[in-house]
C-alpha positions in Angstrom: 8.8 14.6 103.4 6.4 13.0 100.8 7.0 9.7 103.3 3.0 8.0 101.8 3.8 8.5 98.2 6.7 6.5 96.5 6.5 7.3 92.9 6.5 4.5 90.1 8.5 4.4 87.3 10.2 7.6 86.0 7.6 9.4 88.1 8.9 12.6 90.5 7.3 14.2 93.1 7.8 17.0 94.3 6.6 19.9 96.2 6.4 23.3 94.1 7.7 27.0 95.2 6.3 30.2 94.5 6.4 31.5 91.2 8.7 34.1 91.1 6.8 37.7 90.9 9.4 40.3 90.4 12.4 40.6 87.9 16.5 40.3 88.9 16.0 44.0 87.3 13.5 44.7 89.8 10.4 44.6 87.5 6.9 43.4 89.4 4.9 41.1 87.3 1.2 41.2 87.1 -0.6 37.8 88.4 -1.9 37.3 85.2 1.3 37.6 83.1 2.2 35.2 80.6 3.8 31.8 81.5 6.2 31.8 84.0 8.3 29.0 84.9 7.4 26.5 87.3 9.8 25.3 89.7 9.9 22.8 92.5 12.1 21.1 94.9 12.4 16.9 94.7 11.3 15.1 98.0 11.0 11.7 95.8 12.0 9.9 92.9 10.9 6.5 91.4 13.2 3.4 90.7 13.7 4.4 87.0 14.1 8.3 87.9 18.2 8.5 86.5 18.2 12.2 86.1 17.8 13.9 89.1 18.0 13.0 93.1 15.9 13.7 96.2 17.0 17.9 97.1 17.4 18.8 93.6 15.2 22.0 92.2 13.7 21.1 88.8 11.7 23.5 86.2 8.9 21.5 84.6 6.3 21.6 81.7 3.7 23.8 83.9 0.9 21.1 82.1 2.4 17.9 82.7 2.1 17.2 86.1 -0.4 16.2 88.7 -1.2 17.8 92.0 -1.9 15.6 94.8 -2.6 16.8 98.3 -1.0 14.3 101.1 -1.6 14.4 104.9 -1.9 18.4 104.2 0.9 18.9 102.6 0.8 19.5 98.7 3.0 17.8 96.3 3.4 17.7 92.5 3.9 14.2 90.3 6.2 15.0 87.0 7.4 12.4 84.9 11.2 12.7 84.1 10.7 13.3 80.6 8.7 16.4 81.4 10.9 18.3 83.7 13.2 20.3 81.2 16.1 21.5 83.8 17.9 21.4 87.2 18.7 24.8 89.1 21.7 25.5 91.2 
């Protein structure tokens, strides 16, 4: 849990998953493929955060955020505006 960082504002954080490295037709990527989404799963949300909830996954503008590195444990900071859907 991201229990010494409570996010401000619209701010997010969350802790990002591994990108994903083969197709669902069973295709491998190459590391250094072209842009692939970035997805992450919400631990925190900030008091003006009306979008999304604490357990939601989120994909997010791969250049918007800021990584931050807590008590070992590595967490993202997204704005609301910049994360662009929810998965199921």
């Amino acid at each position: 849990m991201a229990g010494a960082l409570k996010p401000l504002g619209d701010y997010v954080v969350a802790t990002a998953e591994q990108a994903e490295t083969k197709t669902a037709s069973g295709i491998y990527l190459p590391e250094n493929s072209a842009e692939k989404p970035k997805t992450a799963k919400v631990v925190a949300v900030g008091p003006a955060a009306t979008q999304v909830k604490v357990g939601d996954r989120i994909i997010y503008k791969s250049y918007s955020n800021t990584d931050v590195k807590v008590e070992g444990t590595e967490y993202i900071l997204v704005k609301e505006e910049d994360i662009l859907a929810t998965v199921k």
